[in-house]
C-alpha positions as CSV (number, residue, x, y, z in Angstrom):
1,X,86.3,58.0,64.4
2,X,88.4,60.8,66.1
3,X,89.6,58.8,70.0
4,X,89.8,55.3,68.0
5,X,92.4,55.6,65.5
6,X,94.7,57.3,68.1
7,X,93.7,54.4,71.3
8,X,91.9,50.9,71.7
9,X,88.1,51.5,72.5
10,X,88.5,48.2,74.5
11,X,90.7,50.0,77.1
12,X,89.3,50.0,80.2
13,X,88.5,53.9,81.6
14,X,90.2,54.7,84.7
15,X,87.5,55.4,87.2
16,X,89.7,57.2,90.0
17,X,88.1,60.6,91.2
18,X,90.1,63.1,93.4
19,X,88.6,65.4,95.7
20,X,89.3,69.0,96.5
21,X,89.8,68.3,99.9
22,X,93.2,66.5,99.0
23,X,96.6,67.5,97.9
24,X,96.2,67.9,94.2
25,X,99.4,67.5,92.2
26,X,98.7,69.3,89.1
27,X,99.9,70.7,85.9
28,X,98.9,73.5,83.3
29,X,99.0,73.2,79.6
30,X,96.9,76.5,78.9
31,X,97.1,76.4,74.8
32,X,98.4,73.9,74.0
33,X,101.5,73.1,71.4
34,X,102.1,77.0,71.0
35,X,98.3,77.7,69.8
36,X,97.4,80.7,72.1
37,X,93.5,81.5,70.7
38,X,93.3,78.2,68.7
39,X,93.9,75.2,70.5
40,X,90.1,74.1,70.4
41,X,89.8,75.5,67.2
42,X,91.7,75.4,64.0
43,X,94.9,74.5,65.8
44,X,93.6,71.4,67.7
45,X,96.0,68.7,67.6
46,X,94.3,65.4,68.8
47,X,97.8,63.6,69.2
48,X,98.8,66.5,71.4
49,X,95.5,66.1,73.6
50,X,96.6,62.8,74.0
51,X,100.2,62.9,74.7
52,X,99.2,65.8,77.4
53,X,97.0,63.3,79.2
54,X,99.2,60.4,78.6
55,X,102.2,62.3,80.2
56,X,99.9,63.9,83.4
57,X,99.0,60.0,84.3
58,X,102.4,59.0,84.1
59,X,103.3,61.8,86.4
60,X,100.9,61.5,88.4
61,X,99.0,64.7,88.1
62,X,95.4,64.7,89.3
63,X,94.5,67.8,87.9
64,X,95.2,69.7,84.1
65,X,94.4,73.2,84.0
66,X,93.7,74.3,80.6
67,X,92.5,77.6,79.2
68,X,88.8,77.7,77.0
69,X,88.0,81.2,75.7
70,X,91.7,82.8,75.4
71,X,91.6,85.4,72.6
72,X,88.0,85.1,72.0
73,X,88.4,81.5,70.4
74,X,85.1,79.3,70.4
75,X,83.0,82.4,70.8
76,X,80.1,83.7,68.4
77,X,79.9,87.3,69.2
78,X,77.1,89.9,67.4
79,X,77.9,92.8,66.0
80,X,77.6,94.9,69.5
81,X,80.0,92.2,71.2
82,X,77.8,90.4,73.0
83,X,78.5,86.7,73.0
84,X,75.8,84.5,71.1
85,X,77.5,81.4,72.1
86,X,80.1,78.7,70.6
87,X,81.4,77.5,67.5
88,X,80.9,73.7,66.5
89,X,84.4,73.4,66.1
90,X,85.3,74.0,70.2
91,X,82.2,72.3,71.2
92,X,83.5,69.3,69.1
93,X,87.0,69.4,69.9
94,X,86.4,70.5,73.8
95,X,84.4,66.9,74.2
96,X,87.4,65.6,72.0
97,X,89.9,66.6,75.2
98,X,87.0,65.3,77.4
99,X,87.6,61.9,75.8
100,X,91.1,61.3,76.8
101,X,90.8,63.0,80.4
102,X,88.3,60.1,80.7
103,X,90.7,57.6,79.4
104,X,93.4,58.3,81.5
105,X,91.8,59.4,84.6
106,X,92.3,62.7,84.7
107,X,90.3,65.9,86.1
108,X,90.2,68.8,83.6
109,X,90.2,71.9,85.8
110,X,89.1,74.7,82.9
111,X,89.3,78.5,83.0
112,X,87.1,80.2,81.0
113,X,88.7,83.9,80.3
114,X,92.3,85.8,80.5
115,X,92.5,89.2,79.4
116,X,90.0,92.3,79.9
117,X,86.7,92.0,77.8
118,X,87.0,95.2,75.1
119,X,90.7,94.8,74.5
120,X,92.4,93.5,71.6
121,X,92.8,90.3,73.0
122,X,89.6,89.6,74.1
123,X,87.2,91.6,71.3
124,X,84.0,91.1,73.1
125,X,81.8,93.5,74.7
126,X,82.4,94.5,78.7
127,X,80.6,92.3,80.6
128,X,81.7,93.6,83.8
129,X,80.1,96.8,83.3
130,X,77.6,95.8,80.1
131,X,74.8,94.5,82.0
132,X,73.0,93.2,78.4
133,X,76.8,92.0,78.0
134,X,76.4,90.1,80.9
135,X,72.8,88.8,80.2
136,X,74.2,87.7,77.1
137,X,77.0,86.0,78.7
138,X,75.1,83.9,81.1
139,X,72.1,82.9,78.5
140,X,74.6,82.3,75.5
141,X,77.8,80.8,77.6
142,X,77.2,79.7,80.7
143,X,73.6,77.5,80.6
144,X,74.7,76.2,77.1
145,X,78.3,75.2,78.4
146,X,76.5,74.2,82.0
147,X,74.2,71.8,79.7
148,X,77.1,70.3,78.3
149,X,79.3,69.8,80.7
150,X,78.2,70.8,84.0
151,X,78.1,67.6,85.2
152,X,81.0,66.0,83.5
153,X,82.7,63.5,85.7
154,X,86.4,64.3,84.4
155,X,86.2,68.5,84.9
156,X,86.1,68.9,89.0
157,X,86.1,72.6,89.4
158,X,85.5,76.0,86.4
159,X,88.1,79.1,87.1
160,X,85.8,82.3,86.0
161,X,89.0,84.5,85.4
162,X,92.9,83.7,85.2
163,X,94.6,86.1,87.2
164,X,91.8,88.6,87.8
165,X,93.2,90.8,90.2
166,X,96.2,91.4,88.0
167,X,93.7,94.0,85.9
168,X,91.3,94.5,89.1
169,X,93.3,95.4,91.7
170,X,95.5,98.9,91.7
171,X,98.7,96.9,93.4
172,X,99.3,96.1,89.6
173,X,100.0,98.7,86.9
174,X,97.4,97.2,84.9
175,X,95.1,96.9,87.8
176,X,92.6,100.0,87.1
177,X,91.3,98.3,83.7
178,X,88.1,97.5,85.4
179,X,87.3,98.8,89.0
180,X,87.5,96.6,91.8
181,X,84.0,96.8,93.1
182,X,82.9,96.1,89.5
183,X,85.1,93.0,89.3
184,X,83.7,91.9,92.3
185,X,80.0,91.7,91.6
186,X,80.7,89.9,88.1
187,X,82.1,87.4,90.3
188,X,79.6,87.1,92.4
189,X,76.8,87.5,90.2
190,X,78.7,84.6,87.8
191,X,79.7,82.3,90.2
192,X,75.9,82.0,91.1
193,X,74.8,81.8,87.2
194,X,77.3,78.4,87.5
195,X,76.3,77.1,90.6
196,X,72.1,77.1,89.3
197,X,72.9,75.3,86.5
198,X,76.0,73.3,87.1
199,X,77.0,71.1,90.0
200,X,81.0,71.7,89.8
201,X,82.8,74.2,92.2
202,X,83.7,77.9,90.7
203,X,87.2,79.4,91.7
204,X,89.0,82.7,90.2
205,X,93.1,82.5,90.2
206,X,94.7,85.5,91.5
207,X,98.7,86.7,91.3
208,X,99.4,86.9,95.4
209,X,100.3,90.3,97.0
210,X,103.5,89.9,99.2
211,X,105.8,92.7,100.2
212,X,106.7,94.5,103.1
213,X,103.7,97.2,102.9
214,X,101.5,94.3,101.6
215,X,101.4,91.5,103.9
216,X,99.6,88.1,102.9
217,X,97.2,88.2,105.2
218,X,95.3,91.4,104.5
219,X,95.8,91.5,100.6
220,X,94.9,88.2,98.9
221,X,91.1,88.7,100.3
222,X,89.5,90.3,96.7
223,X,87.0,87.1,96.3
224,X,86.1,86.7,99.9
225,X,82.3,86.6,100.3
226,X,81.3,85.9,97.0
227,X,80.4,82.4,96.6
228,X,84.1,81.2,95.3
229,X,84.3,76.9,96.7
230,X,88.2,77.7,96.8
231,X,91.0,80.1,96.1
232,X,93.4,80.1,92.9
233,X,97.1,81.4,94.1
234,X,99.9,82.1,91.4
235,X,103.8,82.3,92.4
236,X,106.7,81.9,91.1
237,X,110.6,82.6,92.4
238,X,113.6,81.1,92.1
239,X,113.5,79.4,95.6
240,X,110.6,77.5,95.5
241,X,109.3,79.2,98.9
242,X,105.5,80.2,100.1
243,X,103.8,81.1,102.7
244,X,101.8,78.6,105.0
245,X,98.3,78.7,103.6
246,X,96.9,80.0,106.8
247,X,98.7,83.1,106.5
248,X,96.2,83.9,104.0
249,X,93.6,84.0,106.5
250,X,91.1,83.3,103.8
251,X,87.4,80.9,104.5
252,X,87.9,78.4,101.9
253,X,91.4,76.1,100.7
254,X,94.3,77.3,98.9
255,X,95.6,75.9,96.1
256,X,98.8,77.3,94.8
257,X,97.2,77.3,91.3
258,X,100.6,78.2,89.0
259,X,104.2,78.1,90.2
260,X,107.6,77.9,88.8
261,X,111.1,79.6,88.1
262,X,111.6,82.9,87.0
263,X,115.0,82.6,86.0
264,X,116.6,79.8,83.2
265,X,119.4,78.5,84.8
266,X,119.0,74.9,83.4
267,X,117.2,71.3,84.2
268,X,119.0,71.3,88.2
269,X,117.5,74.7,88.6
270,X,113.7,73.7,87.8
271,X,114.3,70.7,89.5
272,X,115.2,72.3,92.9
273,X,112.3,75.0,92.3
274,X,109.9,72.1,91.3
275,X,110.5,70.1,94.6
276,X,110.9,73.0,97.1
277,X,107.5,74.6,95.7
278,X,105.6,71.3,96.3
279,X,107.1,70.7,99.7
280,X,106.7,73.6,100.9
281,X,102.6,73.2,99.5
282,X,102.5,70.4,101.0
283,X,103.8,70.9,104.6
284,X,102.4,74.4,105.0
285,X,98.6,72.9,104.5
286,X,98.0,74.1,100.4
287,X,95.4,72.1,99.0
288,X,97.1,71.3,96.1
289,X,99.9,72.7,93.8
290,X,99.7,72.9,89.8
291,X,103.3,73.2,87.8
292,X,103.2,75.7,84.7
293,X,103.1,73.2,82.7
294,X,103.5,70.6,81.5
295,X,104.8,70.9,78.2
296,X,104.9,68.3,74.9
297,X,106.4,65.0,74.5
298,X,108.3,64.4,71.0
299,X,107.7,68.8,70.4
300,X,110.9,70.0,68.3
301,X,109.4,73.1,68.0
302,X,109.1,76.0,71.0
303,X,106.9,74.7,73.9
304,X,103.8,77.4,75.2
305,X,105.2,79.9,77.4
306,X,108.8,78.8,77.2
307,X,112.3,80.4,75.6
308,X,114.5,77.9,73.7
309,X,116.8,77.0,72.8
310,X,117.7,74.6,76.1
311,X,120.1,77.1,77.8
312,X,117.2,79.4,78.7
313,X,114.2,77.0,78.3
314,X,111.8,77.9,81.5
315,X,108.0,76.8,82.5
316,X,107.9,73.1,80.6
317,X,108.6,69.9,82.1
318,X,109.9,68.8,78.6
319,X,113.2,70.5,76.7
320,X,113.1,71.8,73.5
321,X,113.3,68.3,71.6
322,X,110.5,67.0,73.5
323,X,112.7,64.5,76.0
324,X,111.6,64.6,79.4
325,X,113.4,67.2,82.0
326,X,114.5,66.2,85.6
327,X,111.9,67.7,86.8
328,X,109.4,65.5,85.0
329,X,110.4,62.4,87.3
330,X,110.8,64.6,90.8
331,X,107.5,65.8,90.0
332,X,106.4,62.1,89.6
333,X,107.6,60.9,92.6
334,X,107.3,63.5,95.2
């Protein structure tokens, strides 16, 4: 038995529930231990599951963002692209990760895709522009996931798209890879597929705009008007500053759904980024505020999305050897 031989089965659950009408302290651990494309599948690492969840309770984090479908992992796809649905092997290893969310009282807020469909990272046919694609997509994905885990008491929200306007929106160099308007009606169109068969909010992330012929009020407002419960804001600086939520001027909450440094200067550097970013969240009326990420405990190896050695280690709340940053205890206790 898989959750056993890793943790008592007479351990009492934790039964807390958070709502997403409170600040949310939060962390990301996308792909886990390095596996981009195969952490629910042939890289799945129960002890890693577990450790991730073990630290996020200890920290306090409410919420763990992960990733599902990066690099087309999990997904059956015919021989015209068109997804047919999921392997065994995520299916088993996704309720796996379900398991210890459960056990340590923690909300699993998943996002489903990252890179443009009909790319070399994402080999399936265009489903914003495919409309069989897009058929097949809802039929094969979204009612068989929905059936699964639609109701799940441990995942509170989906995320359709990390980062959407980055390939979406012409601010971005990448951002004519699919047209705006074409973007926006997947959305739309999916975010409605969710809601009739599952009863869990639907948010896409998106990289904020900010600069002096792009103010934050006029262009951060892609998803407005099509069914989205919340909004999904990603920044990162070395000073740890943001913008009061209401200068968004968007209808739903803000969360600040990735932050972090952009420079390695060492563990007092993350530290000061990792408490100014969550103050300023939480005085200027964010929702919540999700830290990318989280990292491994006992990991000797290089930790997802980082650079080590230690001198220019970024984006983990663990060094290189696995030990605990500063960070990892200001982020507890603030």
């Amino acid at each position: 038995m898989r959750c056993s031989t890793l943790l008592s089965l007479a351990g009492v659950f934790a039964s807390t529930t958070y709502s997403v009408n409170a600040f949310v302290k939060g962390v990301n651990q996308p792909w886990g231990n390095g596996q981009y494309g195969h952490w629910f599948t042939t890289g799945y690492v129960e002890t890693d599951v577990a450790n991730t969840f073990a630290a996020a309770q200890d920290i306090g984090a409410a919420w763990v963002r992960v990733w599902m479908f990066e690099g087309s992992q999990g997904l059956t796809v015919d021989g015209n692209g068109y997804i047919t649905g999921m392997t065994t092997q995520f299916q088993d290893n996704f309720w796996n990760m379900l398991w210890y969310a459960n056990y340590y009282g923690i909300q699993v807020y998943p996002t489903f895709f990252n890179y443009p469909p009909g790319t070399s990272n994402f080999n399936v046919a265009n489903f914003f522009t495919d409309s069989a694609a897009q058929t097949s997509l809802v039929n094969n994905l979204i009612v068989p996931l929905c059936a699964q885990w639609g109701a799940h008491s441990n995942i509170i929200a989906w995320e359709l798209y990390n980062e959407l306007n980055g390939f979406a929106n012409p601010y971005f160099s990448g951002g004519n890879v699919v047209a705006m308007s074409a973007a926006q009606a997947w959305v739309k169109a999916t975010t409605a597929a969710l809601k009739q068969h599952s009863s869990k909010q639907v948010s896409v992330s998106q990289i904020m705009i900010s600069d002096s012929y792009h103010p934050v009020g006029t262009s951060n407002k892609d998803y407005v008007g099509l069914g989205l419960d919340f909004y999904n804001i990603h920044v990162y600086n070395d000073a740890g500053t943001l913008p009061a939520a209401s200068a968004f001027g968007l209808d739903k909450p803000v969360y600040l759904g990735e932050f972090g440094e952009v420079t390695a200067s060492g563990d007092q550097h993350q530290n000061d980024v990792v408490y100014n970013f969550i103050k300023a969240a939480q005085s200027g009326g964010w929702a919540g505020a999700l830290y990318w990420c989280l990292g491994f405990k006992g990991d000797y190896q290089q930790n997802p999305a980082t650079s080590c050695p230690d001198s220019s280690l970024m984006y983990s709340l663990f060094n290189c050897e696995g030990a605990e940053r500063q960070a990892y205890t200001t982020f507890k206790y603030l």
